[in-house]
DRENTORKOL-3810 file (N, C-alpha, C; in nm, 4 decimals):
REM DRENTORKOL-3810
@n.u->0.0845; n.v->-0.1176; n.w->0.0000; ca.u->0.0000; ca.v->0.0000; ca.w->0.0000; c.u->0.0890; c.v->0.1238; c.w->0.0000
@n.u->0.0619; n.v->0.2012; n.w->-0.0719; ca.u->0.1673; ca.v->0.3558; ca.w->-0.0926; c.u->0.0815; c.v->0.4470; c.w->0.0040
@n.u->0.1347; n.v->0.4914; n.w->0.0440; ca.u->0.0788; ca.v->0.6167; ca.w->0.0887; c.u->0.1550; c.v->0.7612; c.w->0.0536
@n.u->0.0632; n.v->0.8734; n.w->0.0065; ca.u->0.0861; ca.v->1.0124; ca.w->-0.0658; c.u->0.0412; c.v->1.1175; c.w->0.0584
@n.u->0.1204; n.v->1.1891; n.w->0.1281; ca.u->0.0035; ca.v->1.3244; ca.w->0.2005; c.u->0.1242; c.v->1.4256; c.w->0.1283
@n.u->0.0143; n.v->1.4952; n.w->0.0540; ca.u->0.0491; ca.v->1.6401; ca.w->0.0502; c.u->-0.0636; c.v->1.7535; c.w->0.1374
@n.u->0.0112; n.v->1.8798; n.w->0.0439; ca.u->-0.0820; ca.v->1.9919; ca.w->0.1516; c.u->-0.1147; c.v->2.1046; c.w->0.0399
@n.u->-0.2158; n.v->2.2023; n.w->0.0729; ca.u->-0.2178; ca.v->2.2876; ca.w->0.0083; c.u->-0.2384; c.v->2.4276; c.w->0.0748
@n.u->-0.1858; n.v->2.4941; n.w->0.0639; ca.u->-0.1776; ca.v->2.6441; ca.w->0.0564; c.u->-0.1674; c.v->2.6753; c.w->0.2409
@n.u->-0.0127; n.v->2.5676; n.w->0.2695; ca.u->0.0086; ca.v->2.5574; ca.w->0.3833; c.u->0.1162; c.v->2.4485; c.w->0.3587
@n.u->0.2178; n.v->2.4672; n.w->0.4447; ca.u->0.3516; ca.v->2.3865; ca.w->0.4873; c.u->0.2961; c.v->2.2908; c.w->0.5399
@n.u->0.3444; n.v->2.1157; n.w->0.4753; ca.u->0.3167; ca.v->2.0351; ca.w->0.5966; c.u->0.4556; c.v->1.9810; c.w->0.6819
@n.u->0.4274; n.v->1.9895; n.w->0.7654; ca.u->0.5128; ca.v->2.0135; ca.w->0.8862; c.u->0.5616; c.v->1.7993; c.w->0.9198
@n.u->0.6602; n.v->1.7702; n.w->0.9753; ca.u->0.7146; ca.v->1.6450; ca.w->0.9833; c.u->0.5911; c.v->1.5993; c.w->1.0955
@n.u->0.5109; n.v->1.6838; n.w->1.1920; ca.u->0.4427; ca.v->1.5821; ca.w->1.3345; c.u->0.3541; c.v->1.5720; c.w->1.2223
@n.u->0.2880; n.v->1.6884; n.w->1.1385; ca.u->0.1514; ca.v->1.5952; ca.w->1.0694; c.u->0.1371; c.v->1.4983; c.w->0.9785
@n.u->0.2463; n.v->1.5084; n.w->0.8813; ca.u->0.2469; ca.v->1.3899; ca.w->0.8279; c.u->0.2522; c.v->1.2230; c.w->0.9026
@n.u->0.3470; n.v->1.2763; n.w->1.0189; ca.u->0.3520; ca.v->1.1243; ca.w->1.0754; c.u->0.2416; c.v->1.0754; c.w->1.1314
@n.u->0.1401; n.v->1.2035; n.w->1.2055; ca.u->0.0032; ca.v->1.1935; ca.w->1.2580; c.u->-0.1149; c.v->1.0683; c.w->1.1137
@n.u->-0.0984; n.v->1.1412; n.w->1.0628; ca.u->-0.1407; ca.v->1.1345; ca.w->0.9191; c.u->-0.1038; c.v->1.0160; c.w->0.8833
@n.u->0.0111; n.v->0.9898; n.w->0.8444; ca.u->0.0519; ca.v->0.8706; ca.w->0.8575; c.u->0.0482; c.v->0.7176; c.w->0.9180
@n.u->0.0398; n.v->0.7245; n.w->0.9943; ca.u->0.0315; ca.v->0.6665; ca.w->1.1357; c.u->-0.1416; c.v->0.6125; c.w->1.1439
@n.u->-0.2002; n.v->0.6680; n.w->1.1296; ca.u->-0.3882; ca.v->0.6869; ca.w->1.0999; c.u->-0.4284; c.v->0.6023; c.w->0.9604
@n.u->-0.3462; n.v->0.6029; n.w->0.8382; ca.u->-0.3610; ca.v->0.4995; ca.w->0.7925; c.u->-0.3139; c.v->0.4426; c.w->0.7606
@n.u->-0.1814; n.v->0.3990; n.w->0.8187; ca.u->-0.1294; ca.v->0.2668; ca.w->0.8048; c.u->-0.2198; c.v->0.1605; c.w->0.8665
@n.u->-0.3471; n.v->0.1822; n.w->0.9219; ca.u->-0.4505; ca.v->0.0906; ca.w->1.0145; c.u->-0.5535; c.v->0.0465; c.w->0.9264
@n.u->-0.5270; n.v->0.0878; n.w->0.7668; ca.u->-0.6150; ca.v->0.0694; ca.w->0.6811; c.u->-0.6533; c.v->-0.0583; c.w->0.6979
@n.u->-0.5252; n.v->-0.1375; n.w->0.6457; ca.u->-0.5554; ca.v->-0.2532; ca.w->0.6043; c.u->-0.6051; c.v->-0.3235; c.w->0.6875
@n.u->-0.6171; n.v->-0.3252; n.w->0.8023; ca.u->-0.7121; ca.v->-0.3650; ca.w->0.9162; c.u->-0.8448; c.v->-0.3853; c.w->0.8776
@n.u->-0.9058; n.v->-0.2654; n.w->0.7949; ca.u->-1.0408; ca.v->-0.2912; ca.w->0.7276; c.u->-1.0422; c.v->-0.3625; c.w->0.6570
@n.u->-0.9635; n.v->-0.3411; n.w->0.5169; ca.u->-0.9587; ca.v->-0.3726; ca.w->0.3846; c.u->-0.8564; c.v->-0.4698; c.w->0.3149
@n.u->-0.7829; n.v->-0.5555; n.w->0.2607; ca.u->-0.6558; ca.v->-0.5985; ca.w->0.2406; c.u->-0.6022; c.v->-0.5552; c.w->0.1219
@n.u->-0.6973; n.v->-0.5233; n.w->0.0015; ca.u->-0.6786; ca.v->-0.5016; ca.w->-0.1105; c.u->-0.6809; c.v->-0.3663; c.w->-0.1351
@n.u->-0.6487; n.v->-0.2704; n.w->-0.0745; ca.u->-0.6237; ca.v->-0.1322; ca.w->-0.0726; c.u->-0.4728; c.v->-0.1032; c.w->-0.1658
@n.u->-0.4784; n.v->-0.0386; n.w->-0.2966; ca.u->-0.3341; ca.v->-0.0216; ca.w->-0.3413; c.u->-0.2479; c.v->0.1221; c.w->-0.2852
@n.u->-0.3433; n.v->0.1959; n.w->-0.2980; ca.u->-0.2543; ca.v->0.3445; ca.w->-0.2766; c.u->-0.3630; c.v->0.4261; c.w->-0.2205
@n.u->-0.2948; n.v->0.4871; n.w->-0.0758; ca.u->-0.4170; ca.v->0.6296; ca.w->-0.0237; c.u->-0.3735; c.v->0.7447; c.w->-0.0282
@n.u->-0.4262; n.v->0.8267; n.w->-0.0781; ca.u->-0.3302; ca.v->0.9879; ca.w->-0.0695; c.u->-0.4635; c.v->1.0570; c.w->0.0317
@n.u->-0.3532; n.v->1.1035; n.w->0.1519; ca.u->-0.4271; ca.v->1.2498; ca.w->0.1800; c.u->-0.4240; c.v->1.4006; c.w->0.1406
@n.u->-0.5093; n.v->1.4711; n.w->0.1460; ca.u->-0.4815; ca.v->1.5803; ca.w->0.0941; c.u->-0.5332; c.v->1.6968; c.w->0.2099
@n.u->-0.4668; n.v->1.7470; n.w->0.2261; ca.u->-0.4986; ca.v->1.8493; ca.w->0.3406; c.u->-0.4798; c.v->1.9812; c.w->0.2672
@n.u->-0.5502; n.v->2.0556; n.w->0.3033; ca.u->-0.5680; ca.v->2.1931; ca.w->0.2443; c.u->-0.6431; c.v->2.2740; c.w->0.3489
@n.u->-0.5725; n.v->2.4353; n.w->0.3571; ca.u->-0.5821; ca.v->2.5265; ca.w->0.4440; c.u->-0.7143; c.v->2.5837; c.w->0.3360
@n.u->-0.8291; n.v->2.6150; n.w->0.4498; ca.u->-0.9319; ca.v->2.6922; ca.w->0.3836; c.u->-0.9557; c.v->2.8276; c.w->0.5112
@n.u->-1.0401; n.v->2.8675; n.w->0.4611; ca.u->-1.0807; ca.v->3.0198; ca.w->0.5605; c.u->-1.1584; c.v->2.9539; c.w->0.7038
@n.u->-1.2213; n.v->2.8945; n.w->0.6609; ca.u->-1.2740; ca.v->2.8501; ca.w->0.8198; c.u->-1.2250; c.v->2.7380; c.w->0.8872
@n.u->-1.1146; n.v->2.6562; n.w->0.8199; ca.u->-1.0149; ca.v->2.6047; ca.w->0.9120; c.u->-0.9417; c.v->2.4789; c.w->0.8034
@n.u->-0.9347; n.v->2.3513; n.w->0.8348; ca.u->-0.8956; ca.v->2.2894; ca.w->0.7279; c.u->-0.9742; c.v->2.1800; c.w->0.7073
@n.u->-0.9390; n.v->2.1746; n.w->0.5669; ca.u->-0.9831; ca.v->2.0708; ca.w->0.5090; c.u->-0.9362; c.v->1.9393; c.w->0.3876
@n.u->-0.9699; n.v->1.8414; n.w->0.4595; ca.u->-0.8869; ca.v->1.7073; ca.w->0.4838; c.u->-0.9455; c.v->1.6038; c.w->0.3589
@n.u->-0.9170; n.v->1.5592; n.w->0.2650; ca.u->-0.9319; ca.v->1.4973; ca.w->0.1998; c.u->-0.8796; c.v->1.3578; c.w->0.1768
@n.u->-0.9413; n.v->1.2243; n.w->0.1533; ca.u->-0.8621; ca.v->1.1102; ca.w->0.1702; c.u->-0.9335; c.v->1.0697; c.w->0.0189
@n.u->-0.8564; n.v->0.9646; n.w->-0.0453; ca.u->-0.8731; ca.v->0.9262; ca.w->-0.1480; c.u->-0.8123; c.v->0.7588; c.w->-0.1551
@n.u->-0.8986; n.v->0.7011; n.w->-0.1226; ca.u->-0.8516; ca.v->0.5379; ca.w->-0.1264; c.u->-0.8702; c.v->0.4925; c.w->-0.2297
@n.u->-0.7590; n.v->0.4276; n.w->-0.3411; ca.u->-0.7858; ca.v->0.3638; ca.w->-0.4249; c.u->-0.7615; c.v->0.1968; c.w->-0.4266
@n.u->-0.8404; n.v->0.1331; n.w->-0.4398; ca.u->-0.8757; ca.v->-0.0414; ca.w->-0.4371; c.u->-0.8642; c.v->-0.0790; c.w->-0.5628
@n.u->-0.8123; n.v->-0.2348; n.w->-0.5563; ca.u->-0.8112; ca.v->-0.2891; ca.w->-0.6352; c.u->-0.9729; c.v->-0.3117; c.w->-0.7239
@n.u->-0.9470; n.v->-0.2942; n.w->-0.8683; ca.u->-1.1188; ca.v->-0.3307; ca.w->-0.9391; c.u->-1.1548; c.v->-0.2329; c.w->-0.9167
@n.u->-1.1759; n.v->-0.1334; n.w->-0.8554; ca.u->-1.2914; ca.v->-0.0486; ca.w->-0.7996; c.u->-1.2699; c.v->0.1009; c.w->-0.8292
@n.u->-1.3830; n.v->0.2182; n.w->-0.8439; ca.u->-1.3077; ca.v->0.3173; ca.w->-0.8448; c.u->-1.2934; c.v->0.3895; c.w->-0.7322
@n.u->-1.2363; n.v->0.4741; n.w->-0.6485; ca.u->-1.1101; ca.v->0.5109; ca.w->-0.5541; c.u->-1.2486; c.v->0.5708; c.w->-0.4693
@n.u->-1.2472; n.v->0.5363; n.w->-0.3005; ca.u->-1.3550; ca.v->0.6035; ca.w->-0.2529; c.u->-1.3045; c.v->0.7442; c.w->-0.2468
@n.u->-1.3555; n.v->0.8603; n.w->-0.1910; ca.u->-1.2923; ca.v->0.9579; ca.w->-0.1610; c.u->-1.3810; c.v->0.9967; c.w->-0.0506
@n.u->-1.3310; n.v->1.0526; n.w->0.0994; ca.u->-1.3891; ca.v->1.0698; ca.w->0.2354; c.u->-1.3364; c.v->1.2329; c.w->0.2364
@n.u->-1.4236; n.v->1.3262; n.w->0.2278; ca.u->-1.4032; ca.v->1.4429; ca.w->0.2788; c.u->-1.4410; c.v->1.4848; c.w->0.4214
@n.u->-1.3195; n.v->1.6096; n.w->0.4896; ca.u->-1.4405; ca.v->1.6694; ca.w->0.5859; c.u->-1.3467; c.v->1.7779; c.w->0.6604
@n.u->-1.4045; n.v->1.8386; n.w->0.7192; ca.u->-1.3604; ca.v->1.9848; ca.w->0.7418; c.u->-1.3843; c.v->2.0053; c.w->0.8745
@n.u->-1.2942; n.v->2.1104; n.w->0.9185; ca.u->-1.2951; ca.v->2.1496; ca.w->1.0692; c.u->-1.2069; c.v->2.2625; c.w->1.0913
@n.u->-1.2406; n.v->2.2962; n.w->1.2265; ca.u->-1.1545; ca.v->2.4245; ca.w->1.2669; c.u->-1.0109; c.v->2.3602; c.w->1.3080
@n.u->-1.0419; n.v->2.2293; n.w->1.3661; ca.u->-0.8739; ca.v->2.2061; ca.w->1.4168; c.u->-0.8371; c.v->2.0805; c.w->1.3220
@n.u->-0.6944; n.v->2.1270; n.w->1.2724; ca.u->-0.6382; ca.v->2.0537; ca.w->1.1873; c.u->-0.6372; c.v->1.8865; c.w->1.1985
@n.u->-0.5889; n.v->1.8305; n.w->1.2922; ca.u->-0.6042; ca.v->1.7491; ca.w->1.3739; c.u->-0.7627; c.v->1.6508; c.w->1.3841
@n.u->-0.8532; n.v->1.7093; n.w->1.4312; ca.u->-0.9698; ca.v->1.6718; ca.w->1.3837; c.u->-1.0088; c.v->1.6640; c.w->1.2910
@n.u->-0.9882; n.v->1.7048; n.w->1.1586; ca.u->-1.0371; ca.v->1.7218; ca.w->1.0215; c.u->-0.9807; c.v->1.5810; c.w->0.9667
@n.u->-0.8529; n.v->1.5288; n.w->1.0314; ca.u->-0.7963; ca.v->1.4473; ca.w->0.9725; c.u->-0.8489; c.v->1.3184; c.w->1.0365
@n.u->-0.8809; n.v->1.2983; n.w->1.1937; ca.u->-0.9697; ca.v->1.2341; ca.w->1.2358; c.u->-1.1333; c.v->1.1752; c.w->1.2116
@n.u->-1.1776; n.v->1.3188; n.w->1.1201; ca.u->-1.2617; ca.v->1.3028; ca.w->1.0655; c.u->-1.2591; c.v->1.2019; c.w->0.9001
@n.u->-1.1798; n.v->1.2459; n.w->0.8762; ca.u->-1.1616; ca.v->1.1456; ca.w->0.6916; c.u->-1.1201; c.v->1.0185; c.w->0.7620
@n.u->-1.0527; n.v->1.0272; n.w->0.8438; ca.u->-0.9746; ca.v->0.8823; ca.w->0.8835; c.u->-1.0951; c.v->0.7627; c.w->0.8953
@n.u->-1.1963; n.v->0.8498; n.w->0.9763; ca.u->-1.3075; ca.v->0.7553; ca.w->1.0334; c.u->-1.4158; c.v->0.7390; c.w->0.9046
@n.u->-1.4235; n.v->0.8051; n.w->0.8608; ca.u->-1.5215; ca.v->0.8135; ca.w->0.7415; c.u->-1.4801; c.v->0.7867; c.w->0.6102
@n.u->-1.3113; n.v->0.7212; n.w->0.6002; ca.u->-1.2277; ca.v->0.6192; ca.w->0.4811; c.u->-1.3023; c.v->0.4594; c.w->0.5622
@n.u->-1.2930; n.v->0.4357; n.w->0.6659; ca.u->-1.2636; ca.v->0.3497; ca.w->0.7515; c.u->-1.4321; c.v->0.2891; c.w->0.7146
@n.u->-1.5395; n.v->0.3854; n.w->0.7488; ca.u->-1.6641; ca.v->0.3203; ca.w->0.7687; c.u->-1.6800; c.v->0.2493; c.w->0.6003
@n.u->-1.6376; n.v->0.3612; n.w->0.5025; ca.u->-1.6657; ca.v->0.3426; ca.w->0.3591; c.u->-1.5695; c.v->0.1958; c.w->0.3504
@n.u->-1.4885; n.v->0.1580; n.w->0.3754; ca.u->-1.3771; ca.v->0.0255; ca.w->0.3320; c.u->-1.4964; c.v->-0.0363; c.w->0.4029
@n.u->-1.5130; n.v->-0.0734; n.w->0.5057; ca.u->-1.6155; ca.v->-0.1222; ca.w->0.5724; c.u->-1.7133; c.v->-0.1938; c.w->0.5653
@n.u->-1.7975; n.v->-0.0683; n.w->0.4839; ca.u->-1.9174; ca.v->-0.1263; ca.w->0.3881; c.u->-1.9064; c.v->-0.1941; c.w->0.3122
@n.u->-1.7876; n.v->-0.1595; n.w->0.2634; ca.u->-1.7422; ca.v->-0.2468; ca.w->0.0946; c.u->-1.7610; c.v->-0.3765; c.w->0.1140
@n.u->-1.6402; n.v->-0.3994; n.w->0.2082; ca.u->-1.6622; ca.v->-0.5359; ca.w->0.2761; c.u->-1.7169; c.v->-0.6139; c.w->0.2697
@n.u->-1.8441; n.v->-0.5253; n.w->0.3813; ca.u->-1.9771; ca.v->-0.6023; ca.w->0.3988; c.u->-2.0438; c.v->-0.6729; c.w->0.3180
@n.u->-2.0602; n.v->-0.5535; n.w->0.2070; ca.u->-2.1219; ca.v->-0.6054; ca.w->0.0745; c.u->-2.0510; c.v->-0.7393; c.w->0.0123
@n.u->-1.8656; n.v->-0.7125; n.w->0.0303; ca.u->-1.8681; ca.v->-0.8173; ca.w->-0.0644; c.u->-1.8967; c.v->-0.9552; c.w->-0.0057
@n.u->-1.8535; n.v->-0.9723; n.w->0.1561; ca.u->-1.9247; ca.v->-1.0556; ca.w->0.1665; c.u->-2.0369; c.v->-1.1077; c.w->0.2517
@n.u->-2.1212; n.v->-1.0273; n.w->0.2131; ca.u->-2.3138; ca.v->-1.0548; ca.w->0.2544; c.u->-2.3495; c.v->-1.1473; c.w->0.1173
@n.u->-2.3455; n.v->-1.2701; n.w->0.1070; ca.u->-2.3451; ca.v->-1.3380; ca.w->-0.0441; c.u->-2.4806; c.v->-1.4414; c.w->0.0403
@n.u->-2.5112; n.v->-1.4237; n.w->0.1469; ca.u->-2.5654; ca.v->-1.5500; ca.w->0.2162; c.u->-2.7698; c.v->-1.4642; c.w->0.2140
@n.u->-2.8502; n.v->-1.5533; n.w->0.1250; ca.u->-2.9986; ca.v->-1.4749; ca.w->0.1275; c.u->-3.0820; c.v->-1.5239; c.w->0.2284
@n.u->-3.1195; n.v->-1.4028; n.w->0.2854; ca.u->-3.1211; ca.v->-1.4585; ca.w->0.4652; c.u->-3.2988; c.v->-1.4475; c.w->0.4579
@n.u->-3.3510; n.v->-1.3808; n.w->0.3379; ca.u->-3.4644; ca.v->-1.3624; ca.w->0.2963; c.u->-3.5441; c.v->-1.5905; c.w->0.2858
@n.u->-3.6497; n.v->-1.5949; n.w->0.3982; ca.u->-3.6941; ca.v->-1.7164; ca.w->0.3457; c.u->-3.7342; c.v->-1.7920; c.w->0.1999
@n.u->-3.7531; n.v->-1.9194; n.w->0.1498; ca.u->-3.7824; ca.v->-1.9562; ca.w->0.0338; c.u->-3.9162; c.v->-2.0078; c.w->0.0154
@n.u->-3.9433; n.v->-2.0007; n.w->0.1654; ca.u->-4.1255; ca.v->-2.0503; ca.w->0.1532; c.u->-4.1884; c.v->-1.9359; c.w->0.2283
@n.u->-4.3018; n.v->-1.9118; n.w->0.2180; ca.u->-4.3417; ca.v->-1.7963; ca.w->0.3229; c.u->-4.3687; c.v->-1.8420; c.w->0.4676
@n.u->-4.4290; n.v->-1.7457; n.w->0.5480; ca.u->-4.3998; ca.v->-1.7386; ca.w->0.6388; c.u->-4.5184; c.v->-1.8155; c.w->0.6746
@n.u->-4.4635; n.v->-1.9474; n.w->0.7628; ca.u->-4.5314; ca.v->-2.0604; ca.w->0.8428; c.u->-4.5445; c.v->-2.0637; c.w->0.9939
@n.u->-4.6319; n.v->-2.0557; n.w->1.0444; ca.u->-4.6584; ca.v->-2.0948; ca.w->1.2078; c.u->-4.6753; c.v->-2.2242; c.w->1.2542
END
């Protein structure tokens, strides 16, 4: 898995990347087939905003936005909301079992 953090219209500094860093190297915990995640952090007027972009094998790349006043949280925020989206995927791929009955419903 590669991982990319850049920044925009703001220095990123060595603690956030490793913060950053560090947050998803736990990917694969969800997912196994994850190839490359880039974060993208970018300074806006009302505070920052954090962009994650997971790209999977087969699939096209989720992308988890979200914004906040403290830098730190913004990134907490995509982290958790890459995390729920791998998640689901998951689920889906494997919910293969039709839990729906084949006769109706008998007393």
């Amino acid at each position: 898995m590669q991982i990319e953090i850049s920044s925009k219209h703001m220095e990123l500094t060595p603690a956030i990347e490793e913060y950053a860093n560090k947050k998803v190297e736990k990917f694969e915990r969800f997912y196994d087939r994850i190839q490359r995640v880039e974060v993208v952090i970018d300074k806006v007027k009302s505070g920052y905003l954090t962009e994650i972009i997971t790209d999977i094998e087969g699939r096209t790349p989720f992308i988890a936005t979200s914004e906040h006043e403290d830098l730190y949280a913004s990134i907490d925020q995509g982290i958790d909301r890459s995390k729920r989206q791998l998640t689901d995927h998951k689920s889906k791929l494997r919910d293969n079992k039709h839990t729906t009955p084949t006769r109706g419903n008998e007393i």
